[in-house]
Backbone as XML, in Angstrom:
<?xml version="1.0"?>
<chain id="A" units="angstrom">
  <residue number="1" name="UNK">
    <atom name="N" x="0.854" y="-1.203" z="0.000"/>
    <atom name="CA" x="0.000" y="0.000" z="0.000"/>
    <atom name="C" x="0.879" y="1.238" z="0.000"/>
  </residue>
  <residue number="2" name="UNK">
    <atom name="N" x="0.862" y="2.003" z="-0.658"/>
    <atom name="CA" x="1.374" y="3.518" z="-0.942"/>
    <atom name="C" x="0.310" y="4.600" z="-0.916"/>
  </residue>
  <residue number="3" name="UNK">
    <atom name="N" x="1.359" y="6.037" z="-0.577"/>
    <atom name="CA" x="0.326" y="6.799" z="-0.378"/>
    <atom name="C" x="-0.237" y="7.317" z="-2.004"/>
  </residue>
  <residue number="4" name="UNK">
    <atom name="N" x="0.296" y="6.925" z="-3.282"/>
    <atom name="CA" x="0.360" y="7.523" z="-4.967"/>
    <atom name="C" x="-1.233" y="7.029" z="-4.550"/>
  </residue>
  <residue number="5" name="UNK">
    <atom name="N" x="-1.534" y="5.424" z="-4.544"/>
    <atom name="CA" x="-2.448" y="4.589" z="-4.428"/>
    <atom name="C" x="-3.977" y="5.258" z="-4.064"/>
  </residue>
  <residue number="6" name="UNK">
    <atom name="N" x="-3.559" y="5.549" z="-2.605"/>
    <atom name="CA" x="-4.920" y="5.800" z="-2.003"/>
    <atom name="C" x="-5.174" y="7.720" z="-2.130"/>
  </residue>
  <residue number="7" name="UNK">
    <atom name="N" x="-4.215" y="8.646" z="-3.036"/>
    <atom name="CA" x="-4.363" y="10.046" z="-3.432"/>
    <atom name="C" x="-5.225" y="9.940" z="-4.585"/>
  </residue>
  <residue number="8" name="UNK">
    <atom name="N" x="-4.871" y="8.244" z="-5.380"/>
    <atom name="CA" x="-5.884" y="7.908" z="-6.533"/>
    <atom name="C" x="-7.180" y="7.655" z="-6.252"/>
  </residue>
  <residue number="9" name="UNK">
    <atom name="N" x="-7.364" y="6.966" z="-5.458"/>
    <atom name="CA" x="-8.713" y="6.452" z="-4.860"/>
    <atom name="C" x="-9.937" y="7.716" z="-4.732"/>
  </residue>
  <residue number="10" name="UNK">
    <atom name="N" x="-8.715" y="8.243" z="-3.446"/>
    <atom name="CA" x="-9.342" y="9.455" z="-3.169"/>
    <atom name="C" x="-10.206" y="10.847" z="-4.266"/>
  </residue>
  <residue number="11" name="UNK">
    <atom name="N" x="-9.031" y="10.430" z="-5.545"/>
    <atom name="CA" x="-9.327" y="11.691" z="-6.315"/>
    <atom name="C" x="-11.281" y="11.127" z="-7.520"/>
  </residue>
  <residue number="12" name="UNK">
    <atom name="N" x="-11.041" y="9.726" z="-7.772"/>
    <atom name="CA" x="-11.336" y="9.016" z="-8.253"/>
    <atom name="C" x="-13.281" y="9.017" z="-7.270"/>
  </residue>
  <residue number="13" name="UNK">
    <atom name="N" x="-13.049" y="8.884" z="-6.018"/>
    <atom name="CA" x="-14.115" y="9.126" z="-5.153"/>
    <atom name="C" x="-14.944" y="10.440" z="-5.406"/>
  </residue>
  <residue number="14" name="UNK">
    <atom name="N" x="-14.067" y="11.526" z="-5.452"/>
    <atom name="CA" x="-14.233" y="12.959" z="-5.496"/>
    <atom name="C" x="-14.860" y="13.156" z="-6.897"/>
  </residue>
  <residue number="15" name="UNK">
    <atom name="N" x="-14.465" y="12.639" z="-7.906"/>
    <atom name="CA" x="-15.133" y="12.605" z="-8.848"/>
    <atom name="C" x="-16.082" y="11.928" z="-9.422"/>
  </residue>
  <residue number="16" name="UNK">
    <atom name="N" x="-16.304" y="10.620" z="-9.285"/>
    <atom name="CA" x="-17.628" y="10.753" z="-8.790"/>
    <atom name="C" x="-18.930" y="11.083" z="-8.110"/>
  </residue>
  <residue number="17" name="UNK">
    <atom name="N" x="-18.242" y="11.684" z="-7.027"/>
    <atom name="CA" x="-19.495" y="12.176" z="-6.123"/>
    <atom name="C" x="-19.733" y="13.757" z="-6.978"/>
  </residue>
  <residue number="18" name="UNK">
    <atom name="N" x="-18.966" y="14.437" z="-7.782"/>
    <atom name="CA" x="-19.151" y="15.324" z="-8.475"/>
    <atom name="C" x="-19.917" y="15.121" z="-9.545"/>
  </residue>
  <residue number="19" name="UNK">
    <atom name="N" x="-19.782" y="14.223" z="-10.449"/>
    <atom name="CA" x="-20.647" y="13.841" z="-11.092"/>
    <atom name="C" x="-21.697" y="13.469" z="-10.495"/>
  </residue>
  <residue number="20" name="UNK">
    <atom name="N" x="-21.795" y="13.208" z="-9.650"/>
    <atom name="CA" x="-23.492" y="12.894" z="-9.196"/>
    <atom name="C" x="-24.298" y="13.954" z="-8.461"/>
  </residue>
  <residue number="21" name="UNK">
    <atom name="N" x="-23.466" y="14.945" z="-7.996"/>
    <atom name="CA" x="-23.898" y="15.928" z="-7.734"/>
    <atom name="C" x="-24.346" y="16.977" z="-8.822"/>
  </residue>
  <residue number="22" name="UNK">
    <atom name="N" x="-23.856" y="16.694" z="-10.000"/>
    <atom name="CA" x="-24.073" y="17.624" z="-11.518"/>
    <atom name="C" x="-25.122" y="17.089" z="-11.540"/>
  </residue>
  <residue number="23" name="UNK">
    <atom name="N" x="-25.283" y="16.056" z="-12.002"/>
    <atom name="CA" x="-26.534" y="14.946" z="-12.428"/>
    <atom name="C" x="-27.579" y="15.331" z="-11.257"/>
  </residue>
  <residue number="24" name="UNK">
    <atom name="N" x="-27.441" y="15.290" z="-10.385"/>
    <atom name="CA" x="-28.716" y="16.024" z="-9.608"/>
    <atom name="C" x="-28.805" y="17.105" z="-9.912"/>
  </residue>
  <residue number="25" name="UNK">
    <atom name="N" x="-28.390" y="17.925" z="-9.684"/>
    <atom name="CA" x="-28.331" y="19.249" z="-10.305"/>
    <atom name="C" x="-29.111" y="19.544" z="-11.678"/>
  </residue>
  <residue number="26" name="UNK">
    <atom name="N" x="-28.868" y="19.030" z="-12.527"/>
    <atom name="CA" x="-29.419" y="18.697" z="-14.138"/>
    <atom name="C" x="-30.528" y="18.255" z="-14.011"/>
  </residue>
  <residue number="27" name="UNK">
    <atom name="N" x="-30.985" y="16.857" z="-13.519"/>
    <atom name="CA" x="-31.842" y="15.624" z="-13.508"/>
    <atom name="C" x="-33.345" y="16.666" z="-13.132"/>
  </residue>
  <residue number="28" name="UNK">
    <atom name="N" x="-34.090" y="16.567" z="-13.583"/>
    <atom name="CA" x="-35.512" y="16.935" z="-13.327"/>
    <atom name="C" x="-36.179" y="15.707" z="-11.828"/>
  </residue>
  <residue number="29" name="UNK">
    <atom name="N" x="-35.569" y="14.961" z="-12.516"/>
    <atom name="CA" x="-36.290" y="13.502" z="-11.702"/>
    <atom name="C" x="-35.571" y="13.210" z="-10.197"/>
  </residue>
  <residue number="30" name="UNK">
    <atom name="N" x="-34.635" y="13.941" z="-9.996"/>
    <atom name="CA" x="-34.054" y="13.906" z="-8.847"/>
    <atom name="C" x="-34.809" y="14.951" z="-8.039"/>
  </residue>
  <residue number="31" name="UNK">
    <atom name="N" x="-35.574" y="15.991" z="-7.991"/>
    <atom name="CA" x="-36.396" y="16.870" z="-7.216"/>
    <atom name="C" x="-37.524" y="16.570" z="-7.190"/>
  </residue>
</chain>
């Protein structure tokens, strides 16, 4: 385990939850 590893994870997390936060944002069907 390295820290390159879990800065990936991390960034990888972050962007998804961004995208899903757009997508709500956008989505009619999410309100």
């Amino acid at each position: 385990f390295s820290v390159g590893v879990f800065v990936i994870k991390n960034a990888i997390q972050n962007f998804k939850n961004a995208i899903q936060t757009k997508t709500m944002e956008v989505s009619p069907m999410a309100k």
